[in-house]
C-alpha positions as a Markdown table, in Angstrom:
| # | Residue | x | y | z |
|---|---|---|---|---|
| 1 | Unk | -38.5 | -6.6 | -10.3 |
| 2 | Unk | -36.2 | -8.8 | -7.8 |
| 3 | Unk | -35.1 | -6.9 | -4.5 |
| 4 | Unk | -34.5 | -9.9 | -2.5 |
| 5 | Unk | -31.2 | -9.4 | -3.5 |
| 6 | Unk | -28.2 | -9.8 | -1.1 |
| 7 | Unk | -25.8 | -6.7 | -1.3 |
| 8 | Unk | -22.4 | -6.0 | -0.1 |
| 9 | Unk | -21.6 | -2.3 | -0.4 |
| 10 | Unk | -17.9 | -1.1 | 0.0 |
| 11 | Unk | -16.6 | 2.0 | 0.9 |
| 12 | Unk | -17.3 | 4.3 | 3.5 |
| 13 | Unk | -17.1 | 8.0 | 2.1 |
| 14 | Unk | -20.9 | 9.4 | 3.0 |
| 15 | Unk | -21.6 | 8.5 | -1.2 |
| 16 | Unk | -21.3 | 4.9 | -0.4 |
| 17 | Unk | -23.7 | 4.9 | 2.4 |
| 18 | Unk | -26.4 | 6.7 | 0.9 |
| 19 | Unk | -26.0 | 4.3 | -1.8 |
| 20 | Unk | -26.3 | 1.2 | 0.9 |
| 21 | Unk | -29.4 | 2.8 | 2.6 |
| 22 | Unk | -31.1 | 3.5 | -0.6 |
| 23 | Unk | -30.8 | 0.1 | -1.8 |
| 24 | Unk | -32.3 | -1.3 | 1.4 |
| 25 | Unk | -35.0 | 0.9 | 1.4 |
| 26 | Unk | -35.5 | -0.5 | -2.2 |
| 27 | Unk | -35.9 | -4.0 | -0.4 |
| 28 | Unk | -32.5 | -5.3 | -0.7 |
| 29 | Unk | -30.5 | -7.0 | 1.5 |
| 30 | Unk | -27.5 | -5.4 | 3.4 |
| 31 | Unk | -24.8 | -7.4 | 4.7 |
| 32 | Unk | -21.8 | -6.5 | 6.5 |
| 33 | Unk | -18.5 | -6.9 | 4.4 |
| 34 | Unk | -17.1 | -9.8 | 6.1 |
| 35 | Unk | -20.1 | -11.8 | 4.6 |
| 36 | Unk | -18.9 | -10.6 | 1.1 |
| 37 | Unk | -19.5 | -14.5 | -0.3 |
| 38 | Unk | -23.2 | -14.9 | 0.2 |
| 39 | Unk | -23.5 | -11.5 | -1.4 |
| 40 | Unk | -25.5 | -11.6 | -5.0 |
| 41 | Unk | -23.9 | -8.2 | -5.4 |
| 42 | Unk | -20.9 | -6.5 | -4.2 |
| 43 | Unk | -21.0 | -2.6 | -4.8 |
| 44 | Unk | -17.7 | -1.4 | -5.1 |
| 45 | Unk | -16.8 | 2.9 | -4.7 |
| 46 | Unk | -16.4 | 5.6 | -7.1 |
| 47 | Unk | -13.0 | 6.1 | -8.6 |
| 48 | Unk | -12.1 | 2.0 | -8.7 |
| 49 | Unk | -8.3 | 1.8 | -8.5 |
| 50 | Unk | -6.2 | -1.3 | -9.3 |
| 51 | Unk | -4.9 | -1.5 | -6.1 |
| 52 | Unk | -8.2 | -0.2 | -4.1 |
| 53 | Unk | -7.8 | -2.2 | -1.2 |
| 54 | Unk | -12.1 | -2.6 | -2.0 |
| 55 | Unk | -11.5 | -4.4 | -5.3 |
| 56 | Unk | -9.0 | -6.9 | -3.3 |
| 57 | Unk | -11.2 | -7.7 | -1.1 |
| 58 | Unk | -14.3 | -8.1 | -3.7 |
| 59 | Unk | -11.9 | -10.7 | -5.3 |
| 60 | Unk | -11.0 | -12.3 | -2.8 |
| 61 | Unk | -14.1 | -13.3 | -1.1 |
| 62 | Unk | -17.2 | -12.6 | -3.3 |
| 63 | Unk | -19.0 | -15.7 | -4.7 |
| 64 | Unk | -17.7 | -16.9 | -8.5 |
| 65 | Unk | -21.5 | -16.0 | -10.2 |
| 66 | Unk | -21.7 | -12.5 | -8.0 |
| 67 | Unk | -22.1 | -9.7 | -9.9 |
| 68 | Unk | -19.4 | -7.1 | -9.5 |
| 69 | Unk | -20.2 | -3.0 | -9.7 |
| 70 | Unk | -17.9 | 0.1 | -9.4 |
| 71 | Unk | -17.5 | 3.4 | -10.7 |
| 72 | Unk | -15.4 | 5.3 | -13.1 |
| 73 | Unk | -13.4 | 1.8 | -13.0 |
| 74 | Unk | -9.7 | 1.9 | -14.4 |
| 75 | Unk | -8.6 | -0.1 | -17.0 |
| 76 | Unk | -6.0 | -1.8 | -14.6 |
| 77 | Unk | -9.3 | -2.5 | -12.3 |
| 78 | Unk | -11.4 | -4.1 | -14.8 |
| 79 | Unk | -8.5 | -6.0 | -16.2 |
| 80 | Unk | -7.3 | -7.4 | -12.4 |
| 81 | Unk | -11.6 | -8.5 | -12.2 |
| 82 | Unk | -11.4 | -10.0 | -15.6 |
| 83 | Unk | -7.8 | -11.9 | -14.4 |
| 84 | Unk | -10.1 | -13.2 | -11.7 |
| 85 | Unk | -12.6 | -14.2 | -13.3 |
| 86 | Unk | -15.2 | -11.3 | -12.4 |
| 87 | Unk | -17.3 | -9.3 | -15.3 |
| 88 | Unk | -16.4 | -5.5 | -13.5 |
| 89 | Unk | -19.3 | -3.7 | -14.8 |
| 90 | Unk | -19.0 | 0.6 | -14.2 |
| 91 | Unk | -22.1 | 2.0 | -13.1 |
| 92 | Unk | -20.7 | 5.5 | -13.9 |
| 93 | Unk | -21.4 | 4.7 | -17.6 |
| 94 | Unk | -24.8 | 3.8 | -17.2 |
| 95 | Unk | -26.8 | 6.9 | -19.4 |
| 96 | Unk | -29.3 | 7.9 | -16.6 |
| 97 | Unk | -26.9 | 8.1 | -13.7 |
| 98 | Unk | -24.7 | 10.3 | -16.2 |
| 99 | Unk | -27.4 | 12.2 | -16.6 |
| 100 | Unk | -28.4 | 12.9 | -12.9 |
| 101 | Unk | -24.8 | 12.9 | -11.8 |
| 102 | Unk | -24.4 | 16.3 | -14.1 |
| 103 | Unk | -27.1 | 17.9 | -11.6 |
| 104 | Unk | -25.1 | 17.8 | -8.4 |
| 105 | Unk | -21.6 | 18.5 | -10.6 |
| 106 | Unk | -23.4 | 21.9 | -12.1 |
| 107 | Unk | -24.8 | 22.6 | -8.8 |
| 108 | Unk | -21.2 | 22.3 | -7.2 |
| 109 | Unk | -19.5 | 24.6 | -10.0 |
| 110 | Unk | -22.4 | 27.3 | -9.1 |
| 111 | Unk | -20.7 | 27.2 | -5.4 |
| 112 | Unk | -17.5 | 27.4 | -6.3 |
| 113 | Unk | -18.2 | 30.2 | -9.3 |
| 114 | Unk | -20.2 | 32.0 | -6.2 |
| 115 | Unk | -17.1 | 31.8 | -3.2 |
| 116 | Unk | -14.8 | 34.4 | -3.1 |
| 117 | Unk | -17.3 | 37.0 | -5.8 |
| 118 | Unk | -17.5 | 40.6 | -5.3 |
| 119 | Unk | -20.1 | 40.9 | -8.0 |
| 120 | Unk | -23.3 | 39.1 | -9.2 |
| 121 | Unk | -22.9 | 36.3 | -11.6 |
| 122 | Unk | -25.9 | 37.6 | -13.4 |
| 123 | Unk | -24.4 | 40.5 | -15.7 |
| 124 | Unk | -20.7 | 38.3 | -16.3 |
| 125 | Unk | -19.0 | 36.5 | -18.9 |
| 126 | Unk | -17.9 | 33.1 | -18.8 |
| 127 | Unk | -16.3 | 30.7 | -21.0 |
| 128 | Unk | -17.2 | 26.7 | -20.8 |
| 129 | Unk | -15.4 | 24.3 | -22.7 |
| 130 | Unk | -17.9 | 21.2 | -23.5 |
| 131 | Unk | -21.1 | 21.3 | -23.7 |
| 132 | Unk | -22.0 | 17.3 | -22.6 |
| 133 | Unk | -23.9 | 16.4 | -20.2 |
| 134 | Unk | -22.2 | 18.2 | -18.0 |
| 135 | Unk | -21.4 | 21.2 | -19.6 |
| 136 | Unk | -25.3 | 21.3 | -20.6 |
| 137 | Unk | -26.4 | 21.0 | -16.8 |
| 138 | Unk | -23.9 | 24.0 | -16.2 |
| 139 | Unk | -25.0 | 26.0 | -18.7 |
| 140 | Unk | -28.2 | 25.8 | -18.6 |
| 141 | Unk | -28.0 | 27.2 | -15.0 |
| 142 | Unk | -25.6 | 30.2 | -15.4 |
| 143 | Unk | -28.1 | 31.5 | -18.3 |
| 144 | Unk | -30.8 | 31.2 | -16.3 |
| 145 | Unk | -29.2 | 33.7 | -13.9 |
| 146 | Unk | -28.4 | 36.3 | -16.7 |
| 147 | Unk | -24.5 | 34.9 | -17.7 |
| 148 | Unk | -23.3 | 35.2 | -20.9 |
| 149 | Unk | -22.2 | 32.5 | -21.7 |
| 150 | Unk | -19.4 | 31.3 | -24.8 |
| 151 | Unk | -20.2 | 27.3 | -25.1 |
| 152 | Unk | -16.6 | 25.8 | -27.3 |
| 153 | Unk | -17.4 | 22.4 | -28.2 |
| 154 | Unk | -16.5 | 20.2 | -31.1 |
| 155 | Unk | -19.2 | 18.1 | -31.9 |
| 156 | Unk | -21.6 | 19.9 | -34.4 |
| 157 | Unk | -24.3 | 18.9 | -32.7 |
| 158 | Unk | -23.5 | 19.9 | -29.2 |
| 159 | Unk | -23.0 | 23.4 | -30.7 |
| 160 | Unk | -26.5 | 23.1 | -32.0 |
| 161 | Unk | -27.6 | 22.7 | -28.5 |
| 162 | Unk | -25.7 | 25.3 | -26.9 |
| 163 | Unk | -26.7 | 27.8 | -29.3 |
| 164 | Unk | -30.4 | 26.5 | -28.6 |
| 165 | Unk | -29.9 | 27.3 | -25.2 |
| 166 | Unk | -28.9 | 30.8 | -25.9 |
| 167 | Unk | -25.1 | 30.4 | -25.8 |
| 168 | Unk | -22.4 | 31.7 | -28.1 |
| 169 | Unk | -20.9 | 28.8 | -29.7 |
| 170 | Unk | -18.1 | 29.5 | -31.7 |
| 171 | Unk | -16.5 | 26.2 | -33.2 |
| 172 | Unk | -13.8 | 24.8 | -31.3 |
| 173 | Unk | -11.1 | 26.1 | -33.9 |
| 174 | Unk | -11.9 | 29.4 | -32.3 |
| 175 | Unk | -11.2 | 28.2 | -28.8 |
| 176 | Unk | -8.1 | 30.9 | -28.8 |
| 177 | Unk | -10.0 | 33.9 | -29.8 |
| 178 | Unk | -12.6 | 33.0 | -27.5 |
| 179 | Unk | -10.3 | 32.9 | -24.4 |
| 180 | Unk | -8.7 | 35.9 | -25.1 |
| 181 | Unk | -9.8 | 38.0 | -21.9 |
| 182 | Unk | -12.3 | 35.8 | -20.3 |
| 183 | Unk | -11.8 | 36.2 | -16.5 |
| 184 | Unk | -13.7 | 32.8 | -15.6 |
| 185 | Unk | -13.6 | 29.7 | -17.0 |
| 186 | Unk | -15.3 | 26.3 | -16.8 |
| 187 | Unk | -13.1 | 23.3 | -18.3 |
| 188 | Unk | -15.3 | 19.8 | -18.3 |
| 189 | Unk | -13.2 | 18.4 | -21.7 |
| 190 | Unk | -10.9 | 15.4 | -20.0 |
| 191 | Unk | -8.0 | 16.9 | -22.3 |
| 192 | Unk | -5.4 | 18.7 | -21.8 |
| 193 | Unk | -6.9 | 22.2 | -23.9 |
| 194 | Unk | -5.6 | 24.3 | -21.3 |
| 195 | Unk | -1.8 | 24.5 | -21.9 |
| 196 | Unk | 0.3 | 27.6 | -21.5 |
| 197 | Unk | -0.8 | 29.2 | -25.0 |
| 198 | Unk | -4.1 | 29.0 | -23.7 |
| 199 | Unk | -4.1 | 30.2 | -20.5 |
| 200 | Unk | -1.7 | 33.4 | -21.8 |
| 201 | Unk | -4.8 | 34.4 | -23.2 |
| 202 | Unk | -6.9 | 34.9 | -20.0 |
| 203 | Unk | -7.5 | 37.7 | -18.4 |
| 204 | Unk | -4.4 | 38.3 | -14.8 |
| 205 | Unk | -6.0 | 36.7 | -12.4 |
| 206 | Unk | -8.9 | 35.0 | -14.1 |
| 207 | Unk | -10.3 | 31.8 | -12.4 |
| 208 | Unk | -10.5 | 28.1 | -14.0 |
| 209 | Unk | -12.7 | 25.6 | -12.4 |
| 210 | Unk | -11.3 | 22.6 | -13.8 |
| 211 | Unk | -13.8 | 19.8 | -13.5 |
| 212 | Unk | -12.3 | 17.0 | -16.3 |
| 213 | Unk | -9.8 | 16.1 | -13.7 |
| 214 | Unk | -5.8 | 16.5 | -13.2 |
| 215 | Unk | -4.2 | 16.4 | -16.5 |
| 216 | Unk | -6.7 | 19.3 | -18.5 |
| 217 | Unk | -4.6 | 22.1 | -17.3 |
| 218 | Unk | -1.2 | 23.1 | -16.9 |
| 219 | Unk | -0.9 | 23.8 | -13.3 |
| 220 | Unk | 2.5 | 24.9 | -14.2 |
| 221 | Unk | 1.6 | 27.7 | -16.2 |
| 222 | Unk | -1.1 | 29.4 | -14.5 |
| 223 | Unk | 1.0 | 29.6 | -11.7 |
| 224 | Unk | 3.5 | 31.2 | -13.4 |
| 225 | Unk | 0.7 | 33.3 | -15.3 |
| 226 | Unk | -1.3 | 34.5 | -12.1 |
| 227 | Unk | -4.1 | 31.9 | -12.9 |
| 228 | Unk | -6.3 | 30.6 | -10.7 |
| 229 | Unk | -6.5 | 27.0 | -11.5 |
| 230 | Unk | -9.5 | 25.3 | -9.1 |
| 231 | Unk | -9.5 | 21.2 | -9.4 |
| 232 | Unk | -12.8 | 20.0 | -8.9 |
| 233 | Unk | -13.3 | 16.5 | -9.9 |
| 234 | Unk | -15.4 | 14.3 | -8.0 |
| 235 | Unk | -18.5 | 17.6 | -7.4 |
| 236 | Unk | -21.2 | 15.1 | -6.4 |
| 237 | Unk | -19.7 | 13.1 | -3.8 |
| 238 | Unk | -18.5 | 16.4 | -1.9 |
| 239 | Unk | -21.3 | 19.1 | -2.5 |
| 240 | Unk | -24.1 | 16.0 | -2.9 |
| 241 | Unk | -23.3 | 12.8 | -1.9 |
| 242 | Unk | -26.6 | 11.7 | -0.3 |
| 243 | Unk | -28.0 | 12.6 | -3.5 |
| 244 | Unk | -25.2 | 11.1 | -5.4 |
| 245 | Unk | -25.5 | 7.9 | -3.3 |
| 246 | Unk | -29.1 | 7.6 | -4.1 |
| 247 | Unk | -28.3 | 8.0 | -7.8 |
| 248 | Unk | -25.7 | 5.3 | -7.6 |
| 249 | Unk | -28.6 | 2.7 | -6.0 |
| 250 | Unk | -31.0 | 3.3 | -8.7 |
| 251 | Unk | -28.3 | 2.8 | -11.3 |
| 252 | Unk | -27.3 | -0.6 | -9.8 |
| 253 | Unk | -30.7 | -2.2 | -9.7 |
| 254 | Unk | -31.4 | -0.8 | -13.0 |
| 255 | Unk | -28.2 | -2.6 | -14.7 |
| 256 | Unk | -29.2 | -5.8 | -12.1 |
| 257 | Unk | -32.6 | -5.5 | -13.9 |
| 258 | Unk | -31.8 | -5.6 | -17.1 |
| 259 | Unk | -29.0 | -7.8 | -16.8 |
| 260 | Unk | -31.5 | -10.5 | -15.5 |
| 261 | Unk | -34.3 | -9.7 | -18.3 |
| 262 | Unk | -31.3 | -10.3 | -21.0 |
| 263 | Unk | -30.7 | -13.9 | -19.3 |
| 264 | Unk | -34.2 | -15.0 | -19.7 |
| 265 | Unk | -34.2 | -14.3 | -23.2 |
């Protein structure tokens, strides 16, 4: 495994530089952005825009054969590396970081289900749309402290596993009857399922943690409806992000890795 490797890591959120000292305690090399073109690697942040000021720089001084990294990359991103002549690979969408990303996300929603409660979780109902990676981390944890939980998904075989668990799993085409009443809710399906019928449906008052990102809900209509909506995208690099950081190393090297076993082929 090669970790004489010279890295450029940008961005500066407390995610970044766990990232930056995990990778040199891996062996790597560190160097300070303004050397961005000896770099092997540059390391770009979480949430790559088009017009991250990161990405402009990566372009504009990073070596033609350097190997370019960012998370949850935008299409506009990749395409503006790809107009340059870069390969923009996502590190979000390597499987194992997905996987160990869903850990700090659950742990996250646990805090934000806690704030505010004058009674137990353990003993309460929730409802959790998507039962993925993340919706598995979730709800493995609420059970585990006594929630009943109702697990809508629409893959067949995601049911399966929520009903493993110990979930209800009504099929998705019951998503209506299973909102009617629920007081909390748990939204990680990046589609917009909660609109206005939907959220009629809730209990006044009830709380949404909506972790897909802006766009699931209709912020509209639960405020007009007495909903409250809680945004929440992004858990690991607020509740986590040394953690996150460290997860975000390991999936570089491991895409560096095999990258370099493919070429020897």
């Amino acid at each position: 495994m090669k970790m004489n490797r010279r890295f450029v890591v940008l961005g500066q959120d407390a995610r970044m530089q766990a990232a930056a000292a995990a990778l040199a305690e891996a062996g790597c090399t560190l160097l300070d952005p303004v050397w961005t073109e000896q770099a092997d690697c540059v390391v770009l942040p979480v949430r790559l825009e088009e017009r991250s000021p990161e990405l402009a720089l990566a372009l504009a001084l990073a070596r033609p054969d350097a190997r370019l990294l960012g998370g949850a990359v935008s299409p506009g991103a990749a395409a503006r590396a790809r107009a340059a002549g870069f390969a923009l690979r996502d590190y979000m969408q390597w499987e194992e970081l997905a996987l160990l990303n869903a850990i700090p996300t659950a742990e996250g929603c646990l805090a934000l289900l806690l704030d505010g409660r004058r009674t137990t979780l353990w003993d309460s109902d929730l409802l959790l749309l998507g039962y993925g990676r993340v919706g598995q981390a979730i709800g493995r944890r609420l059970l585990a402290l006594g929630v009943r939980v109702t697990a809508v998904d629409g893959n067949p075989a995601r049911r399966a596993a929520a009903r493993a668990d110990g979930c209800r799993a009504p099929a998705a085409e019951q998503l209506a009857a299973a909102a009617q009443g629920a007081d909390t809710v748990v939204n990680t399906v990046p589609a917009p399922l909660l609109d206005e019928s939907l959220l009629a449906r809730l209990a006044p008052g009830a709380r949404v943690i909506e972790l897909a990102g802006h766009g699931a809900a209709d912020a509209e209509a639960a405020a007009r409806l007495g909903i409250q909506l809680i945004p929440a995208p992004g858990l690991p690099g607020k509740c986590a992000p040394v953690t996150a950081g460290r997860f975000i190393a390991r999936a570089v090297l491991s895409i560096l890795n095999q990258a370099e076993q493919e070429e020897r082929r």
